[in-house]
N, C-alpha and C positions, 0 to 999 in steps of 0.2 A: 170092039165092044165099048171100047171109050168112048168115040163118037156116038154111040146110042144111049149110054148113060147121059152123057152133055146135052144130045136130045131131050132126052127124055126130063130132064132135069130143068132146062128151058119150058117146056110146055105147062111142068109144075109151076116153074116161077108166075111166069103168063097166067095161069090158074088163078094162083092165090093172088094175085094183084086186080083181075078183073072182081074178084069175090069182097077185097077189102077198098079198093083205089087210096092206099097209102101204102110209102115205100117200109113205112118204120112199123108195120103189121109183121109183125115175128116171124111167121113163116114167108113171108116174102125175103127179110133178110137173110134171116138162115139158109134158104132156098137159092137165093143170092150169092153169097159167100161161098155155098158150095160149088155152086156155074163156076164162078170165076177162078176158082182154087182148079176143080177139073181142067176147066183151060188152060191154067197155067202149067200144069202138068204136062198137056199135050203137046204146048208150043215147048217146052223145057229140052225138046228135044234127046239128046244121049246122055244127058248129068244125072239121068236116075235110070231104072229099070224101070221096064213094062208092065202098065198097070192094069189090070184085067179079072177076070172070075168073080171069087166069091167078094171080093172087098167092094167092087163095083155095085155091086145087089147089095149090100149091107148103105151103103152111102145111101143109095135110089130109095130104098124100103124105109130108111131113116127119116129120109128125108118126106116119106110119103106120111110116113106115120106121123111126125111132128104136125104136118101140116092138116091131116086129118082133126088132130087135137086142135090146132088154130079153128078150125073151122067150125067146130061142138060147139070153143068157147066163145067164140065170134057171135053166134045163134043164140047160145043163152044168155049171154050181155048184149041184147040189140038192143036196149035201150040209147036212150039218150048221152051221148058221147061229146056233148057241147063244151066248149072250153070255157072254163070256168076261174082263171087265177084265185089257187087258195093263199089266202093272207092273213094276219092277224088284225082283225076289226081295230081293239085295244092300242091307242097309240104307246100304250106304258108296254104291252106286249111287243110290241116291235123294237121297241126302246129296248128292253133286255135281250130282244135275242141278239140283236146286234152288240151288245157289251156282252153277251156271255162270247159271241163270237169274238168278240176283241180279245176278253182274257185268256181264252185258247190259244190265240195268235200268237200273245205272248209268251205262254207258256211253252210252246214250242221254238219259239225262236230263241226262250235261253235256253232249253233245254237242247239245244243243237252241239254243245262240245259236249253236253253229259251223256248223249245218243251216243257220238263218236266215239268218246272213252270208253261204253260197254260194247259194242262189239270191236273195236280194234283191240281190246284187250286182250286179245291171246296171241298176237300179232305184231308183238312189239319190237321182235328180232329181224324185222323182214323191212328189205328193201323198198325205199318209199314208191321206186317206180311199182313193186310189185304189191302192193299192199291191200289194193281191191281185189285182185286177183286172189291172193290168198285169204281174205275177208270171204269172199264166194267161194272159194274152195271149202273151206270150212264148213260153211253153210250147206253144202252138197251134201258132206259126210255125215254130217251132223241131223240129217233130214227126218232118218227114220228113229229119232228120240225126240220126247217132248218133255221139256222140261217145265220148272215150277214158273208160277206166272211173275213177273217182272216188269215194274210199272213202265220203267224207262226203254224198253223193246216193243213195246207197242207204241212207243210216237211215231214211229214211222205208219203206223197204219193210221194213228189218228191226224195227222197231217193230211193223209189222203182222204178221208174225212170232211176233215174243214175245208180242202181245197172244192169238194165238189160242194155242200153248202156255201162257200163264200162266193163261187161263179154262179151258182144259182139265185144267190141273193141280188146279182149285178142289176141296177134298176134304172142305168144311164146317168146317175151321176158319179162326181168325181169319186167322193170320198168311199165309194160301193167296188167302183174300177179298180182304187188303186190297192183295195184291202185284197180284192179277189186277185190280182196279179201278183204282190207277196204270195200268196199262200199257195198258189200254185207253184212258184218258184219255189216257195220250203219244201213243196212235197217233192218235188223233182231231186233237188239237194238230199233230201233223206232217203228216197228211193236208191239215188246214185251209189250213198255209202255202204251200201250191202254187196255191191257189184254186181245186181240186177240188172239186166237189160229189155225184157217186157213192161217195167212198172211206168214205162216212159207212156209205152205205146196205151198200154190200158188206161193210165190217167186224161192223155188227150182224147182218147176216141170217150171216152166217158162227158167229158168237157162236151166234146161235139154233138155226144145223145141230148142231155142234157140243153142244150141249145136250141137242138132240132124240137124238141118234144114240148119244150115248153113257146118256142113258134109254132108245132104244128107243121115246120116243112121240112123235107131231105134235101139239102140245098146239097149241091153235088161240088161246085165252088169250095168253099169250106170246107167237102170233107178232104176235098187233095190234098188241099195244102195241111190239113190238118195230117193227111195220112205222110206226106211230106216230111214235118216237121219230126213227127212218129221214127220216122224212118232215120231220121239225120241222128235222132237221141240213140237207137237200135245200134247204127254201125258204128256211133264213139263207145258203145256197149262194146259190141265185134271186135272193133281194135284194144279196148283195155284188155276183155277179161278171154277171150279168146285165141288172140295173136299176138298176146305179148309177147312170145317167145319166137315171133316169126320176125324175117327180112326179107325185104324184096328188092331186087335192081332198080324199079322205078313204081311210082306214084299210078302209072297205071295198070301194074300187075297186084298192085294192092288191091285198087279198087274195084278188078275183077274179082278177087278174093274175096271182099268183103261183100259183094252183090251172089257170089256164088253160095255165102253164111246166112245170109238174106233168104233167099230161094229154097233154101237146106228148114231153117225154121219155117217159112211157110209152108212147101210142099213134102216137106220130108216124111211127115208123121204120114200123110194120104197115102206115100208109094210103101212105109213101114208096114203101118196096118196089114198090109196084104198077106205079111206072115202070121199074122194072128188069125186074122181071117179062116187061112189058109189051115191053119191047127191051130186051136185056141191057147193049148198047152204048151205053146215053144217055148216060153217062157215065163217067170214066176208074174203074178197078179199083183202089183202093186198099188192101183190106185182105186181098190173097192170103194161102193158107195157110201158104206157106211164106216171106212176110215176116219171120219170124224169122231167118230163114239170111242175107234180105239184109241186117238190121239188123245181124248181126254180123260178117258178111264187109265191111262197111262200116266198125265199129269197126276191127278191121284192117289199114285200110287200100287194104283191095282198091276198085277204083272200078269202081262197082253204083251204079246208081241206088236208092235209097230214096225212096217216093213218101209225103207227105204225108199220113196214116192217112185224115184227116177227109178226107170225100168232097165234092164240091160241092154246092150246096143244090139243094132239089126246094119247090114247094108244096105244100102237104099240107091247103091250107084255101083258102077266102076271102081271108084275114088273116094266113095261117101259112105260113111252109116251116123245113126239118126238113133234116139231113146225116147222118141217124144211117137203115139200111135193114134192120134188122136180122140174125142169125145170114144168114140166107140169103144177102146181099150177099158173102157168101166164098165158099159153094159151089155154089151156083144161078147164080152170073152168072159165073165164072170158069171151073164144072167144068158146067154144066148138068142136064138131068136124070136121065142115070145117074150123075153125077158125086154130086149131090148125093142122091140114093138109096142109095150106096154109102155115102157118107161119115156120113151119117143113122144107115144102119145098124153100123156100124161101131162109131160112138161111143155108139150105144144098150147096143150088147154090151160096148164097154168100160167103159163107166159102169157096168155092171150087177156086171160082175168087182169093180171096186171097193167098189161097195155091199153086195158079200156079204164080202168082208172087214172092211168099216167093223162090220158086225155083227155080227162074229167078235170085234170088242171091238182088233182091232191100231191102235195108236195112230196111227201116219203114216198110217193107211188113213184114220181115223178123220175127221183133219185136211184130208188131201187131199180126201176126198168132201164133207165142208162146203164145202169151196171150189168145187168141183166143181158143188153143186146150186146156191150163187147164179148158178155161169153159166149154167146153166140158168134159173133165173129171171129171168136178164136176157135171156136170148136172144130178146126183142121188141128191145131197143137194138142189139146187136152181137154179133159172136162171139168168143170171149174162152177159148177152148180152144188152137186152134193161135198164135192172137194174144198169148194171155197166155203163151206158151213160159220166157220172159225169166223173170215172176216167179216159175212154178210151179218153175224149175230152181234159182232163189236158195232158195224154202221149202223146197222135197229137200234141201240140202245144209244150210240149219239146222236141219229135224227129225231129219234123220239123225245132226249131230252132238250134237244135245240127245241121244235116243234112243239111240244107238247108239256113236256112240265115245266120249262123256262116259262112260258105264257101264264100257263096255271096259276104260277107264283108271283108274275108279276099284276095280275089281278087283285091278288090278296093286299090291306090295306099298306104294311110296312114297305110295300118297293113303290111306293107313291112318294116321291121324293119332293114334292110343291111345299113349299114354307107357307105359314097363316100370317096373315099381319094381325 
């Protein structure tokens, strides 16, 4: 039944690619990601168990409905799709957003031991080798409480922020290069100190949308290396925060190890799922959709339970069990099959509204749809659309004040900075 799903999964992609002839049309990737994840599964040979039945049909349907929704919004946006570079006319406008962009810069970069000092601060007993590790451990336990807001715990998200305006800003000269490779390096740096191991991979493959969208091509060259790069960040993740506690006789039973941690995050949620699938109920519901509302009705005050994101473990092998059940564990186990048929389609069409502005050249469109397609590319680990509420709401309000009221105000007479003789 696997090979008919990877059929039939094939034909879909072939579909939606002859309908859009771009690789970066939403249901072509997502449709994409999935082929290739199912592959990987099948060639995985004995490191997992056999994947089959209902979880198979829920991937297919998913994926059909997504791509249904592509296709609505494909139809109702068939206008004019020409690219267009949005810029600021106002040379005074470009002038400030590149100096509001400078003093971010800086404020994050001194702001990098005061980052440090609050969250290693409960950690001050612990062994330096372990210190990321129990930094992340922390963070795990801590998941299903929201606390009050804290200016200094949000650089790390606003570093990632600036790193995707500053590579967006790059315009081939120097002084544009070298602000955009700082900033990507901070974000990396600040990501590191949580002892996260995805924040690598979502930063570059964002980097990469981002690139492609604003050429207009899927250059396949660049995404290797870029998935490369992704990769190399991931397994010094593996060995910190995973296998600090492990030893091995030689360098190459590590490195099976660590490709085996690999294989585990990618394919692991696809073989999970199948128990959910399977009975919706084997385990408790962690990552509803509208867990944003409770995370913040909690900041508040208000008493809600907020449950614990990570889900309880399943086996997924022999050897192996896995907490991660992919995109589906939100709307298939919570909302069922017209639930998640609806919601499929929904976000197919709205992803697609977006992608036809991102190629209208509008900058925040731009941005948000690079964000947009890594969740889709992750969507074998988790769902990261109504989940991710929290950061896409912080990036709106700092693309729109880069964009939009940085400009507004440097129109206005006092940011005219010209001396009279």
């Amino acid at each position: 039944m696997l090979i008919l799903t990877i059929f039939a999964m094939l034909c879909l992609l072939l579909v939606m690619y002859m309908i859009s002839r771009d690789f970066l049309y939403p249901p072509v990737i997502f449709t994409g990601v999935w082929l290739i994840s199912l592959v990987g599964v099948l060639l995985s040979g004995d490191l997992f168990y056999e994947l089959y039945g209902t979880a198979l049909l829920v991937y297919l349907i998913g994926a059909i409905a997504f791509s249904v929704g592509g296709v609505l919004g494909f139809w109702l946006m068939c206008g004019n799709t020409k690219h267009a570079q949005i810029g600021t006319s106002n040379a005074y406008s470009r002038r400030a957003i590149y100096r509001f962009l400078d003093v971010v810069l800086i404020v994050l970069v001194t702001g990098l031991p005061l980052y440090w000092r609050e969250i290693s601060s409960g950690v001050s007993n612990v062994n330096t080798e372990l210190m990321l590790y129990t930094i992340r451990h922390n963070e795990v336990e801590a998941s299903g409480s929201a606390g009050s807001f804290n200016l200094i715990n949000n650089f790390g998200g606003l570093a990632q922020f600036l790193a995707l305006v500053m590579f967006y800003e790059i315009d081939g000269s120097f002084e544009r290069s070298w602000r955009a490779i700082i900033s990507v390096v901070l974000a990396i740096v600040y990501g590191a100190m949580t002892g996260t191991k995805g924040g690598v991979v979502i930063l570059l493959l964002t980097l990469y949308f981002i690139s492609a969208i604003k050429g207009r091509r899927f250059r396949v060259l660049p995404l290797l290396g870029t998935i490369g790069l992704a990769l190399f960040g991931f397994a010094v993740g593996v060995v910190v925060i995973n296998l600090t506690f492990e030893s091995y006789a030689s360098t190459g039973v590590m490195l099976s190890e660590i490709a085996d941690q690999i294989l585990t995050y990618w394919l692991g949620g696809i073989v999970a799922f199948q128990r959910i699938a399977e009975n919706p109920n084997a385990i408790e519901s962690t990552q509803p959709i509208y867990r944003f509302f409770l995370e913040t009705a909690h900041s508040l005050g208000i008493n809600v339970k907020v449950p614990s994101i990570h889900a309880d473990y399943t086996m997924i092998g022999p050897s192996i069990n896995g907490n991660v059940y992919t995109i589906y564990f939100t709307y298939f186990k919570d909302w069922g099959w017209f639930g998640t048929v609806i919601i499929m389609l929904v976000l197919g069409m709205g992803l697609t509204f977006l992608y036809k502005r991102a190629m209208q050249g509008k900058t925040i469109a731009v941005l948000f749809y690079a964000m947009m397609l890594v969740g889709l590319v992750i969507s074998f680990n988790g769902e990261h659309f109504f989940l991710g509420l929290n950061g896409y709401i912080k990036a709106f309000i700092f693309f729109y004040v880069v964009y939009q009221l940085v400009p507004n105000m440097a129109r206005k007479p006092y940011w005219k900075w010209e001396g009279h003789v």
